[in-house]
N, C-alpha and C positions, 0 to 999 in steps of 0.2 A: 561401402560404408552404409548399413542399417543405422533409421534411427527409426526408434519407435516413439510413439504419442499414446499416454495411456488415458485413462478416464479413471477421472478422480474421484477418491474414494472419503474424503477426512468430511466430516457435518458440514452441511450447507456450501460445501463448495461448488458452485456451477461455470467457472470457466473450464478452458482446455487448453492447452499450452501450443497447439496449434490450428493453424484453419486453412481449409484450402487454396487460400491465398499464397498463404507461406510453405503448404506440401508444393504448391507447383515451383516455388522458387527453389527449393531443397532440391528437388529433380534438378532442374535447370543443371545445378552444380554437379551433379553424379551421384547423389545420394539415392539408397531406396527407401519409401515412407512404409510405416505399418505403425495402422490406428487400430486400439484396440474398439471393439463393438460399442457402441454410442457414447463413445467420448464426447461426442459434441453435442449430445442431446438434449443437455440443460442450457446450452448457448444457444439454441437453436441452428443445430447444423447436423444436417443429418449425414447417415454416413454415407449415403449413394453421393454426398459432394463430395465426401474425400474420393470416393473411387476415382468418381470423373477427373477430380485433380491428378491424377495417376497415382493414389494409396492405394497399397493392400487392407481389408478390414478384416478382422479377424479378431478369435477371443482373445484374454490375456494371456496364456502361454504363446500360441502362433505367434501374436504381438513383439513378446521381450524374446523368442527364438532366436541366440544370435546378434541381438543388439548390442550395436556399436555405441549408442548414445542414445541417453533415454530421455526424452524431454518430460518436463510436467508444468503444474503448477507450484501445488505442496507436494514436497518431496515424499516418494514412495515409503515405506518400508523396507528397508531392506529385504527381510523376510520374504516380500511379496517378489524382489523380482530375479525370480528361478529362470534362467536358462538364458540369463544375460552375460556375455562374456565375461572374463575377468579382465579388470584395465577399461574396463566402459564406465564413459564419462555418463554422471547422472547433472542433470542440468536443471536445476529446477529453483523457490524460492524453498531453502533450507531450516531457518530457523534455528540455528544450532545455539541459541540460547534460551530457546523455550524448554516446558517443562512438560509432561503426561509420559505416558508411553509411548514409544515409535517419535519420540521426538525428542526435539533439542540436542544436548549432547550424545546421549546413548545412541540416538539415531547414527551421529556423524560416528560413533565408533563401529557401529554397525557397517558402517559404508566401508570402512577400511579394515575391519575383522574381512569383508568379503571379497576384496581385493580391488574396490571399484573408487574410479574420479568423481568426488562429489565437487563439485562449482556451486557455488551459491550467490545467485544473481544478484540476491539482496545485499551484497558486500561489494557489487559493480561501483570502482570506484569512480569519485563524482568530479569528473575532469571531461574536457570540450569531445575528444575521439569518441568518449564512451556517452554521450546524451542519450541515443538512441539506443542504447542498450541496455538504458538506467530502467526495471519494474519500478521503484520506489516512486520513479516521478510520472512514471506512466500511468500507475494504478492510482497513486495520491490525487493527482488531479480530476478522474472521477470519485474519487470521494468527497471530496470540499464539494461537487458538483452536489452529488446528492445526499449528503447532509444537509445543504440548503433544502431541497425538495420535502425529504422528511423530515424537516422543521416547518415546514410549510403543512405538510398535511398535517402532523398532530398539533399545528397551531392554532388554526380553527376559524381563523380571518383573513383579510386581506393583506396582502403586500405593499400593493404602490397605495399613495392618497389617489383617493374619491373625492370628486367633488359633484354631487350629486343634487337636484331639486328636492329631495329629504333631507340634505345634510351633505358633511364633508368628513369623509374615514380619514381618520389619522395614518401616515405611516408606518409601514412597525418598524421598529426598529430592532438593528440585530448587530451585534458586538461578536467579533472573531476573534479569537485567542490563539496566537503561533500562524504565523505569517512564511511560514513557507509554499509547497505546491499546492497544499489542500487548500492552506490559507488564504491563497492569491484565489484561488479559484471558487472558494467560499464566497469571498468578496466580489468579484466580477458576477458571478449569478444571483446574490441576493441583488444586489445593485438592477440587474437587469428585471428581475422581479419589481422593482421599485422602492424597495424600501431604503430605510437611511443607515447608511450602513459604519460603523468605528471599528478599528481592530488595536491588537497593541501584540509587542513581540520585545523577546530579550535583545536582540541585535538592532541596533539603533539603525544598521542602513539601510532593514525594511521602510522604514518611513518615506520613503521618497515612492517605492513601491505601492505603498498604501493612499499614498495622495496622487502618483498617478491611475487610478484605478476609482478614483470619484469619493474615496472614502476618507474617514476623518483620523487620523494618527492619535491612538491614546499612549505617551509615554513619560514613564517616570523621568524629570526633569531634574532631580537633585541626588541622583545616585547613580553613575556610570552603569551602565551594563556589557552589552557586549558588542564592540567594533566590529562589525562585519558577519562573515560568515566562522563558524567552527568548523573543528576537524571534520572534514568531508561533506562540507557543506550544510553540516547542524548545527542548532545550536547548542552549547555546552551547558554546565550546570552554571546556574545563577547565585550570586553570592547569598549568604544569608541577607546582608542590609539590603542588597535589590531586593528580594524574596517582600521583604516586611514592607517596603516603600512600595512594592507594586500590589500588594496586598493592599493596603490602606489604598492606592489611588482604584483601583477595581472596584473596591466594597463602594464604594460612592457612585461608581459609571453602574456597575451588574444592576443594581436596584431600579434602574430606571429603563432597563431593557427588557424587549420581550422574545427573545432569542437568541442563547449566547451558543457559539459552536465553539469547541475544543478541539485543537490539532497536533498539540505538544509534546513529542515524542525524543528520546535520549535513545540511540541505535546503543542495543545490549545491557538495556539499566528499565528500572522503572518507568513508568511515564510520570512527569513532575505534578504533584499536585497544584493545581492553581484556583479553584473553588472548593472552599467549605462548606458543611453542612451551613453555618452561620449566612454567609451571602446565599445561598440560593432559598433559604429562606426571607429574606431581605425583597426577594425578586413577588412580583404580581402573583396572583392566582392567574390561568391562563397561560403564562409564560411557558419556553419550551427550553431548555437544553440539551445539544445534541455533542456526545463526547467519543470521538474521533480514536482515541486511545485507551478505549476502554479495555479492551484486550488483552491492553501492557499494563494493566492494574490503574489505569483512570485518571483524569484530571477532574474529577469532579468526584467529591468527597459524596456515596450516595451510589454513585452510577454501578451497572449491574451487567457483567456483558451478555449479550442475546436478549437482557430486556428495555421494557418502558418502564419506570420507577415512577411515580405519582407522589411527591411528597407536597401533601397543602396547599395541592395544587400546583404546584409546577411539575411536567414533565419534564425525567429524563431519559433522554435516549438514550439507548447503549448498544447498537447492531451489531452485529459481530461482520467480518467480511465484507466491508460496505462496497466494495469493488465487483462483488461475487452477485449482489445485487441489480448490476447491469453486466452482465453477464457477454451478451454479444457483442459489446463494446469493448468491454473487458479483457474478452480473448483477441480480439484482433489488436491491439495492441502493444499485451504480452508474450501473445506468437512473434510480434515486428520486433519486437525485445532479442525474443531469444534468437530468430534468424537475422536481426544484425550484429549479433555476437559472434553467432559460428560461421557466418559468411564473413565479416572483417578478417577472419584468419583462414578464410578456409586455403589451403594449398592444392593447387592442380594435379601438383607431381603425382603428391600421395595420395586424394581424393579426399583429405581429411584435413581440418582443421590442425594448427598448429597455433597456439598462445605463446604469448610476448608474456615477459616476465613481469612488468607495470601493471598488467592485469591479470593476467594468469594468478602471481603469488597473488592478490589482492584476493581473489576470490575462489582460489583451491581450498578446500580443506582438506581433504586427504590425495594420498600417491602413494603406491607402491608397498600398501597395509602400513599407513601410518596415519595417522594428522599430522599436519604441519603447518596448516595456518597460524600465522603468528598472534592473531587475537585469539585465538582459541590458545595459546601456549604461555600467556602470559603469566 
């Protein structure tokens, strides 16, 4: 059983889908590693580590020679991986509802015009076996991380109150939108920063969430939203009367904050708008906005992804990749992703991984020159 680890090629991507931590685990099992030429070199891992971990390194072709299974980040191009078996699993975050070239759909029919397993981690579904093998919450929660941070530098002041023999700094305060992984974890680091921190979410039984965590629950109180968690542990679309009521209770909190972060994301649909042109102008000069979903077309009416937008003085942020940003953190985690994936199944007999149907169909999208994932068939 080869697997190869390639180096990623899509703008501003710097993790790597593996690290010598998890080549020596891969060995452990009988697998053989091969990392193409400085896959790790934007994480900071060079490649004399993977040797030592017992990798082959070599260029792209030597690399996919033969490969049983191709690990990545963002899934390759078809096109690019010549001399990969036919029936080799590609293992990586897929995107098969994005759009460019070499991606989204076309990509997935690509995978299955070439005869190969594509899996797409990002569709791991969100149940107790699979936690440690969820990217979404792995990489989420370094994002809520540092979106606090880069709200903090293009902020321009302090965090916690000072209370100084010149005076006493105010708090800042910082408002969190979407109370999920980012969300939690937005909240937990601005907090330790000092500041005063409110959030608000469609799902009412973040609330208990957001008050264990020091923070102050903003939620609409005269129009149901949403009990619990949604399908696969999102939340869903919100009705239009929540939409307007939570609009109206926002426009009153935004104005008087000086850091709103945005986390609000629908898996295969837009990102929901939740700020207007109208509120962030309402907001300080000074003030920062950092919008988490920019990528999936925004929560904030404005924002631009890969930049800072300057309107009247409030920034907003719009990074693209914000996980790709910490980079060596990044990868050791979504390496622990993928090798507790393909180790939960791995089989001794055959030397190879074998998937259960609970996760396997959940996150196949092609087999045997077809698609078959069922959200992609819909």
């Amino acid at each position: 059983m080869k697997i190869a680890v390639l180096k990623e090629h899509a703008d501003g991507e710097r993790r790597v889908a593996a690290t010598p931590e998890t080549v020596r685990k891969f060995a452990a099992l009988g697998a053989t590693l091969a990392v193409e030429t400085g896959a790790g070199d934007t994480a900071s891992i060079a490649d004399a580590a993977y040797r030592d971990a017992g990798a082959t390194v070599g260029d792209r072709a030597e690399t996919l020679a033969g490969a049983d299974i191709v690990l990545g980040v963002q899934g390759p191009a078809a096109s690019s991986l010549t001399g990969v078996s036919r029936g080799a699993w590609i293992v990586a975050s897929l995107d098969p509802f994005g759009t460019g070239p070499d991606r989204g759909r076309a990509r997935v029919d690509d995978y299955a015009a070439a005869g190969y397993e594509a899996l797409a981690m990002e569709f791991m579904p969100r149940i107790t076996r699979a936690q440690s093998m969820d990217i979404l919450s792995s990489q989420s929660n370094l994002s809520g991380y540092k979106a606090v941070l880069d709200a903090a530098a293009e902020y321009g002041r302090a965090f916690p109150m000072m209370m100084t023999a010149a005076g006493t700094i105010s708090a800042a305060r910082v408002f969190v939108m979407g109370v999920g992984v980012a969300g939690l974890q937005a909240i937990a680091t601005a907090r330790r920063l000092g500041a005063q921190v409110s959030a608000t979410d469609v799902r009412a039984a973040t609330r208990e969430q957001i008050q264990s965590l020091g923070a102050k629950p903003i939620f609409v109180e005269t129009v149901a939203g949403i009990e619990g968690e949604g399908a696969g542990g999102y939340a869903g679309e919100m009705s239009a009367e929540y939409q307007a009521a939570q609009a109206e209770l926002v426009s009153g909190h935004i104005a008087k904050q000086d850091i709103v972060i945005t986390t609000a994301l629908i898996p295969g649909r837009p990102a929901p708008r939740l700020i207007s042109a109208a509120q962030v102008a309402s907001m300080k000069p000074g003030s920062v906005i950092v919008d988490l979903a920019v990528e999936q077309g925004g929560n904030v009416e404005g924002a631009i992804a890969g930049e800072i937008v300057d309107v009247n003085g409030v920034r907003i942020v719009g990074h693209r990749n914000v996980p790709s940003r910490l980079a060596a953190d990044a990868s050791a985690l979504f390496s622990r992703n993928l090798f507790n994936f393909l180790s939960a199944f791995w089989d001794k007999g055959t030397g190879r991984p074998v998937l259960d149907a609970e996760i396997g169909d959940a996150i196949r999208l092609t087999r045997d020159g077809k698609v078959v994932n069922a959200r992609l068939l819909a």
